[in-house]
N, C-alpha and C positions, 0 to 999 in steps of 0.2 A: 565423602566429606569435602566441602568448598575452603578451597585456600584460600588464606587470610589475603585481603587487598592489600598491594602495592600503591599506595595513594598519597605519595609526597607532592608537598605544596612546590606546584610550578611555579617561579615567578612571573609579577605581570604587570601592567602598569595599571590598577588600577582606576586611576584616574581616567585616563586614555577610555581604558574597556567601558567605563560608564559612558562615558562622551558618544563611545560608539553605537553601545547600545542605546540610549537617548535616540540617537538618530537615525538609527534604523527603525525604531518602532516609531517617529514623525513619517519615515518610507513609508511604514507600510499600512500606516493610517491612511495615509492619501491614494496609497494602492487600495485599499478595500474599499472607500469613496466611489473611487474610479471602474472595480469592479459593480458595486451594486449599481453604478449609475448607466452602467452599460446593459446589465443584463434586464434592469426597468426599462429603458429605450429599446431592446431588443424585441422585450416580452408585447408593449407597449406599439410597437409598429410590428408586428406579430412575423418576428424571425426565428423567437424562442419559444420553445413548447409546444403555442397554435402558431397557427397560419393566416393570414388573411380571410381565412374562410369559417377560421373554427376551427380546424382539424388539427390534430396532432403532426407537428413537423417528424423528422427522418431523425430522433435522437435514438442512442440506447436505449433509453429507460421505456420507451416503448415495447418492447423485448419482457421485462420485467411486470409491466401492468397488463400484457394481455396474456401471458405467461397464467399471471394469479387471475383473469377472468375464467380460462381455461380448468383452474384446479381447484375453483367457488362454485362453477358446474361440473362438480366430478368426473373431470376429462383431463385431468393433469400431465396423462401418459402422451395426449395428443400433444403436448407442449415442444416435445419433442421433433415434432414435421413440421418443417421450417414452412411448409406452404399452406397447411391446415392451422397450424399457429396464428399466422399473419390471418389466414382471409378468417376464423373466429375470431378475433382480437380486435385488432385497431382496425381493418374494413369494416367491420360491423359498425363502430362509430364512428371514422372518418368517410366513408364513402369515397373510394378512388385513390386512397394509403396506397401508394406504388412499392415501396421500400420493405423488403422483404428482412426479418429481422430473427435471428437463430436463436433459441435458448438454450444451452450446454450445462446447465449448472447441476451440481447434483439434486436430488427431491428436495434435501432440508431447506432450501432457498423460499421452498412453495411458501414458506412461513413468511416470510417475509411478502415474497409476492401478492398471498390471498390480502393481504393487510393493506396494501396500494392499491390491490382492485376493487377495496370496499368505497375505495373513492372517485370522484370524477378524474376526470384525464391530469386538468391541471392542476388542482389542487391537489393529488398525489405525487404529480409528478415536483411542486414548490416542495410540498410537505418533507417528502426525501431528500431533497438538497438540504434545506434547512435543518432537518434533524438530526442527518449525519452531519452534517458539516461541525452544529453548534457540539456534539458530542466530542466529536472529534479533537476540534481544539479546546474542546476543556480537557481532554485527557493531556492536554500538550502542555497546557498550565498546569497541570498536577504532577507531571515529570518535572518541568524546571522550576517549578515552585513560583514562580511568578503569573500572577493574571495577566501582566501585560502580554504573555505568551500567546495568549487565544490572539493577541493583535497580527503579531508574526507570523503565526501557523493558518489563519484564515485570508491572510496577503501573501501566499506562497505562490510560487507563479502559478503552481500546476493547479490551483483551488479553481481558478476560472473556466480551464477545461474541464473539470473535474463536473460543475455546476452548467458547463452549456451540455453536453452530453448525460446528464442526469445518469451517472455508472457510480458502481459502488466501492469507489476507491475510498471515501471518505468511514465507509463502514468498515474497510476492511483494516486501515490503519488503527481505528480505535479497537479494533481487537487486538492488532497486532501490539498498542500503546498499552491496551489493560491488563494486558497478560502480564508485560515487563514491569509494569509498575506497581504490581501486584503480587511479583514471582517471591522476592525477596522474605516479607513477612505472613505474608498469606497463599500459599502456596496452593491451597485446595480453591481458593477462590482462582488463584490463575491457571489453574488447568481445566476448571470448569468452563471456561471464558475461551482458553484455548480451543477445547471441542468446538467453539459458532465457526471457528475459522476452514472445519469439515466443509462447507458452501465453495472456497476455492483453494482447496487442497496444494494447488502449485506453488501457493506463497507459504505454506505453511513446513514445506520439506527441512529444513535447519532446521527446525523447534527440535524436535528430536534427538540429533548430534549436540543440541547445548545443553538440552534436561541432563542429558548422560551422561556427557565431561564436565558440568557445573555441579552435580551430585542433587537435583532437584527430580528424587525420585517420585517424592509426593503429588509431585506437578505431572509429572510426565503421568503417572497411576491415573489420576483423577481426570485428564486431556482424554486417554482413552477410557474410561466412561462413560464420560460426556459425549464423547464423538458418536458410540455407542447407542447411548439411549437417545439422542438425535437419531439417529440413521433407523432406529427400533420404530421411532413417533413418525416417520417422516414413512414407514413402509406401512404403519397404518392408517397412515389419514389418507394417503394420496395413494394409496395399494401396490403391491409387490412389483406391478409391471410397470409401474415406473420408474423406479431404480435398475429393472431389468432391459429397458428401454434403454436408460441414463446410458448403462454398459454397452448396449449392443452400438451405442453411437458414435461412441467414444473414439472407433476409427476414424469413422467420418467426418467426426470434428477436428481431430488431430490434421487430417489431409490440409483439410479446407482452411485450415486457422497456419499454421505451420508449411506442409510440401506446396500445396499450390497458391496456400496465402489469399483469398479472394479480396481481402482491406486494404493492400501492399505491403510491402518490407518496410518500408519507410513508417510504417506507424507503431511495426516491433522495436519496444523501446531495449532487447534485448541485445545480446554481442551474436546470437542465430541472426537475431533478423536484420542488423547493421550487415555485418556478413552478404548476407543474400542480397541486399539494398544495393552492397557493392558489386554483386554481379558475381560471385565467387560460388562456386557448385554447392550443392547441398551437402556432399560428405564432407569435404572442408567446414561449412559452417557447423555443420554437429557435431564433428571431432573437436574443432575448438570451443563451441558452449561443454562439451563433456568434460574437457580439459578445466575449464572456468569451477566447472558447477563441484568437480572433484577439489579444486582449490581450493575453492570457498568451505565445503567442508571440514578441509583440514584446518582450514584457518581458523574458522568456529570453533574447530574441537581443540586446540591450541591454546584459545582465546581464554576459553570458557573452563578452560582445567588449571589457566595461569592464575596468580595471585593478583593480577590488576583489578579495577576498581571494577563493581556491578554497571557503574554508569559505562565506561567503555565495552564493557563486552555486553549488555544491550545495544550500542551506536553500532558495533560492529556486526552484530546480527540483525537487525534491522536493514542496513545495507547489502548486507548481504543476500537478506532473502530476494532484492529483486536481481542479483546478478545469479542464482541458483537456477532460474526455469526460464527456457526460451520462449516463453509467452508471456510479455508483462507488458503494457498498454502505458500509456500515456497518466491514463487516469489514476493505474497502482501506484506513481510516486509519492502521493500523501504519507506513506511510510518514511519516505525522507525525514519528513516531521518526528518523527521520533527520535530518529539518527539522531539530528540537530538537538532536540531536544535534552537527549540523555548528553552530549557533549557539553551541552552550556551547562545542566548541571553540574556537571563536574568538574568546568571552571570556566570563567566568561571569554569568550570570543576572541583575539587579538588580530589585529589589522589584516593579515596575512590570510584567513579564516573566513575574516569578515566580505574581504577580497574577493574570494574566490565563490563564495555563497550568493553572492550581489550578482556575479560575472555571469549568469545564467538567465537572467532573467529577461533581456531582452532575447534571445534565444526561444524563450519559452513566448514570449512573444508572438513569432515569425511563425512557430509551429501552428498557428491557428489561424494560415494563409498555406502554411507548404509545411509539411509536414517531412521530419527529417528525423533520427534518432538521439535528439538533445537528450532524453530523459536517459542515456545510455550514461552520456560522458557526465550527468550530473550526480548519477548514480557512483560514479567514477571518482568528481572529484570530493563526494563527500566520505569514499569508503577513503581516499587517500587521505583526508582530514582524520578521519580513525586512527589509519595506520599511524600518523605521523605525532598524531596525542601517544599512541601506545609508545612507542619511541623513543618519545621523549618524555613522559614517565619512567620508563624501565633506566632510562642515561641519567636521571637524577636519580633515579632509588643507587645506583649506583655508586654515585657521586657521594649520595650522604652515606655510603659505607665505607668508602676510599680512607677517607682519615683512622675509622675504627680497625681497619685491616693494616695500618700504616702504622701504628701503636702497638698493634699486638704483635707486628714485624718484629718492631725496635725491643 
């Protein structure tokens, strides 16, 4: 059974917070201007998607549409060899594609991928940005209850990287955002929702520790089903040896992505891969993500057992799912969006907040010249944004009991 919320009105200045929010969403109006205006000049002298030639440039999402040409010619298993992958895929249609590009994902993705390969290159590769994206920040406005939200969450810094690299961070937050928005009154609808998040399992590790300690049985029951008859569909459309495959890889990809890192440290937006960025041994760095990842844990399960409000202890697992697993990319921070999300509903932004949420953005910036682990410390400064809401919730619940304990003293 879930504890009643602790949800005393913070004070705030009203006045101020509207001002503020006004003028963040004139930011970040002119921020998504400035993104669409760059990725038409991009697409338009052909840096984005093609090439000067036609051909498909060096993105992800190349990875994902020759993945699904591979598994529309019932070869899905091949998806898996990173050299037979490439040279059926995008050599086939770019002629002379250099850029060798690994699929890791588990089978169910195929769903998604056959579905991008029914298209041409570009027009799958727009269709995907735009679909996830538009989804995305509607889910963002249906957590804070405001439309103006889709403004804010499609001018996140990370939305730009997000759309040059055509990856599927945009998809994975709106799972992440459906579930949560969902969990509350419709529980069978958020576990079923839960189960699409089966496709990258590392973000999905806390759902579990908070079903448990939040008493959200029905959700957690219904997640494994769904994951279930997912993995059931996915072993017969695409056949058993590709998820046998998927496993036997699983070494190989852990080496490649993690010990030897082939991308760099510097693109793990993780505390592994900041760690090794810094030059510091590899059992140093996984003793301390072990140490992180056992935190975060306890902290969910803490969160999520306490009587504080549904809106924080979503913010706080949200955030936390990207400080749990030493593999999180640049492009996973769209989950931030959620963080933010569930906090402003819970009560609007003040200076301080606002501050430090802005403070990033030129950072994110840079990263798409030199790449460095900003998505670490942002990750950082929005779980301290959690902590410091839950905080100062629990010091006013407090506070309005002071007097009633002070009475029944006297």
């Amino acid at each position: 059974m879930k504890a009643e919320d602790e949800n005393p009105v913070v004070p705030t200045s009203t006045g101020a917070a509207l001002e503020q929010t006004k003028l963040s969403i004139a930011l970040a109006a002119a921020l998504l201007v400035s993104y669409v205006g760059t990725l038409a000049l991009a697409f338009r002298f052909r840096f984005w998607i093609l090439d000067a030639k036609g051909q498909p440039t060096a993105q992800d999402f190349g990875a994902f549409w020759s993945a699904g040409t591979l598994a529309v010619r019932h070869m899905a298993v091949v998806a898996y060899d990173p050299a037979f992958q490439h040279v059926s895929g995008l050599v086939r249609e770019a002629h002379g594609f250099s850029h060798v590009l690994e699929w890791s994902y588990p089978p169910v993705f195929f769903f998604v991928a056959i579905i991008l390969a029914s298209m041409p290159y570009a027009l799958a590769f727009a269709s995907w940005v735009v679909v996830t994206l538009c989804v995305h920040v509607r889910i963002i406005a249906a957590i804070a209850g405001r439309p103006s939200a889709m403004i804010l969450a499609a001018a996140a810094p990370w939305t730009m990287l997000c759309a040059i690299s055509g990856q599927n961070g945009f998809f994975t937050a709106a799972i992440v955002g459906a579930v949560l928005v969902n969990l509350e009154k419709r529980a069978v609808v958020a576990g079923i929702i839960l189960g699409l998040l089966s496709y990258k399992p590392q973000l999905g590790l806390l759902f579990p520790v908070a079903l448990a300690f939040g008493g959200y049985r029905r959700a957690f029951l219904w997640a494994c089903v769904s994951t279930v008859v997912l993995l059931a569909l996915s072993i017969v459309v695409f056949g058993p040896e590709s998820f046998a495959v998927f496993l036997s890889r699983l070494p190989a990809t852990t080496e490649s992505h993690l010990l030897t890192n082939t991308v760099g440290w510097s693109k793990l937006q993780s505390l592994y891969g900041a760690l090794r960025w810094l030059h510091f041994a590899n059992g140093v760095a996984w003793a301390a993500q072990v140490a992180l990842s056992i935190a975060c844990a306890g902290a969910v399960a803490i969160l999520w057992r306490s009587g504080l409000s549904f809106d924080l202890k979503a913010a706080g697992l949200s955030a936390a799912l990207l400080f749990v697993t030493p593999y999180i990319f640049i492009y996973d921070l769209p989950v931030l969006s959620v963080a933010i999300a569930f906090m402003f509903r819970q009560r609007s932004f003040d200076r301080t907040e606002f501050a430090l949420l802005w403070l990033f953005l030129p950072g994110f910036a840079l990263f798409a010249w030199h790449s460095w682990p900003i998505g670490l410390f942002a990750t950082m400064a929005v779980g301290a944004l959690v902590l410091r809401r839950c905080l100062e919730t629990r010091t006013a619940a407090l506070c309005s009991r002071a007097p009633t304990l002070a009475t029944i003293a006297a």
